[in-house]
N, C-alpha and C positions, 0 to 999 in steps of 0.2 A: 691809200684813200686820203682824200684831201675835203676841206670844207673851207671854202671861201664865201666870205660875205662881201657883200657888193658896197664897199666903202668910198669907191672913188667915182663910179656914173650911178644918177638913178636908173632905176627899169624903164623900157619900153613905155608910153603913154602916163609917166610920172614925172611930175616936178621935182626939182632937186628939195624946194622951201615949201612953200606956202601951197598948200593943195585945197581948193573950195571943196566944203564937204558939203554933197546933195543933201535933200530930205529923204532921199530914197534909201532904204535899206541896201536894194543890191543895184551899184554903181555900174555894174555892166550889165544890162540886160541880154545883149545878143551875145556874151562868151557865156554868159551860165544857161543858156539857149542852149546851146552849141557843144557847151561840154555833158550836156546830158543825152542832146539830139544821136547822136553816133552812135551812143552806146545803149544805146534803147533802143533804135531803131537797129541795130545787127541782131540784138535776142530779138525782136519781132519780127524779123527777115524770118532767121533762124526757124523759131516755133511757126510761124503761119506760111512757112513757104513751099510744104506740100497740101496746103489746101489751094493755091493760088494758081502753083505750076508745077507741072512734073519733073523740068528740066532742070538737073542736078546741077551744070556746069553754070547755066546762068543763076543760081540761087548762090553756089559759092563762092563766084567771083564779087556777087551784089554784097555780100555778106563781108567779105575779105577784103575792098573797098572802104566799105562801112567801119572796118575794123581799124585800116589804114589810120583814115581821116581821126578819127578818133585817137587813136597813141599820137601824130601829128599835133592835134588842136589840144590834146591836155598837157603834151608833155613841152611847146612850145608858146601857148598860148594862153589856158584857163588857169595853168599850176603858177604862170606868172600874176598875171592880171586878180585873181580871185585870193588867193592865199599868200601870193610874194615868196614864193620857192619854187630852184629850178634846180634840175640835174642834167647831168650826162656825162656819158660813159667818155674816154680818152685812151688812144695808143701810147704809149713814150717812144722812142726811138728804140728802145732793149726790145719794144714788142710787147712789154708789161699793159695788162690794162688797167685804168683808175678810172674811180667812181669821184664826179667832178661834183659838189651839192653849192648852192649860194641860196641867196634870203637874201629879202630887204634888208636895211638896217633897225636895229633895235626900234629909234625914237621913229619909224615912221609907221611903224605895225599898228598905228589906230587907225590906218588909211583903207586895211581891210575890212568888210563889212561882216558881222557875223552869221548873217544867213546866207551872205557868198560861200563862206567858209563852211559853212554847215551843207552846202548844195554841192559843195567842192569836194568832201569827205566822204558824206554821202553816196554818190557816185561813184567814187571813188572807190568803195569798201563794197558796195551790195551788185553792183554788174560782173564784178570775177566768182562773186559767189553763184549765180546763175553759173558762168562757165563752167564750175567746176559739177554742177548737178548735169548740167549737160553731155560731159564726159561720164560720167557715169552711166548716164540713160543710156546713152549711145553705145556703150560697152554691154553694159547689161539686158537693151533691146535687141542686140546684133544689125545695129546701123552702122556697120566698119564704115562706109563709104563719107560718112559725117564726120567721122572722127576726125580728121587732119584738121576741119574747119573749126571744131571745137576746143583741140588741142591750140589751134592758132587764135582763136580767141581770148583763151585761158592766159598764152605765154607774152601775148601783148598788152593785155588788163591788166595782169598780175605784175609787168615789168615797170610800167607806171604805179604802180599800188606800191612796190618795192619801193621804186625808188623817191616816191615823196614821202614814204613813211622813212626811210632812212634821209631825206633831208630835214623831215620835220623833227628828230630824235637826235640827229648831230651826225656826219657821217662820219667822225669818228669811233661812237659806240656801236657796241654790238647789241643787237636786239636784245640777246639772251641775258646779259647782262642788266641790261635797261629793267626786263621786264625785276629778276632778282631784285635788284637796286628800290625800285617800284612797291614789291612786296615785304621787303624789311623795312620800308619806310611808314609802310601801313599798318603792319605787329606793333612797329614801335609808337605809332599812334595810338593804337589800341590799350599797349600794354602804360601808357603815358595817362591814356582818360581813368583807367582802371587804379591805379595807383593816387589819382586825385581825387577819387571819393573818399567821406568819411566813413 
């Protein structure tokens, strides 16, 4: 696993120096359009697409699409543009796979907005949780036939979820760790206020 930060080109639609900061809170309006459009719109496929049409095969290709365009637009375009982190997976030559993560640089992180970033996370974090009640339903109703599309919902939302949470944490550490690290940090806050009263 490797974690390169992007020291030597800016990103994509970013100055290297001097960046005019709008009045607007979110600086891109049609990538935080976009990063939500996909993925709202396949759980609305999803849920209202036997009220609409009977026909199975056009619902899960509409759906499967929808789901494309979306792992595409976040994992190339809103995870850079909104937040300043990107990932992707790599072969070596042995055949070995690695997890590639980069970020802006440190001094340019005032350039993201924090309602981008809140629309960015957001999304991020509450569309896999639909999938995941979906595969349930669909297990627990006996809709087998939905399932593949749910399952591929799930493993495409969740692989971008994965992997900007593990770019935003460092793709050196490990979750498990992180969160540990996290919660001895907060005992020892606690146990640090407790200790300062008279």
């Amino acid at each position: 696993m490797q974690r390169q930060d992007s020291q030597d080109a800016p990103l994509f639609g970013e100055d290297d120096g001097n960046m005019r900061v709008r009045k607007s809170n979110i600086r891109h309006p049609l990538v935080s359009f976009f990063h939500l459009f996909f993925r709202t719109s396949a759980i609305l496929v999803y849920l209202l697409c036997d009220l609409f049409s009977s026909r199975f095969i056009a619902c899960m290709v509409t759906i499967i699409l929808l789901l494309s365009c979306d792992f595409w637009t976040v994992k190339n375009v809103s995870g850079r543009l909104l937040v300043g982190l990107r990932w992707w997976n790599q072969v070596d030559e042995d055949g070995k796979s690695h997890w590639v993560f980069e970020s802006r640089k440190t001094h340019s992180l005032n350039k993201t907005s924090s309602a981008e970033s809140r629309i960015f996370w957001l999304g991020l974090v509450v569309c896999p949780i639909f999938w995941v009640v979906f595969v349930f339903s669909t297990i627990f109703s006996f809709k087998i036939k939905w399932l593949a599309v749910v399952i591929m919902g799930l493993v495409l939302q969740g692989a971008n979820l994965y992997g900007y949470v593990r770019c935003k944490v460092g793709g050196q550490s490990n979750l498990g760790n992180m969160a540990k690290n996290y919660l001895g940090a907060q005992i020892f806050k606690q146990a640090m206020k407790r200790t300062e009263r008279p």
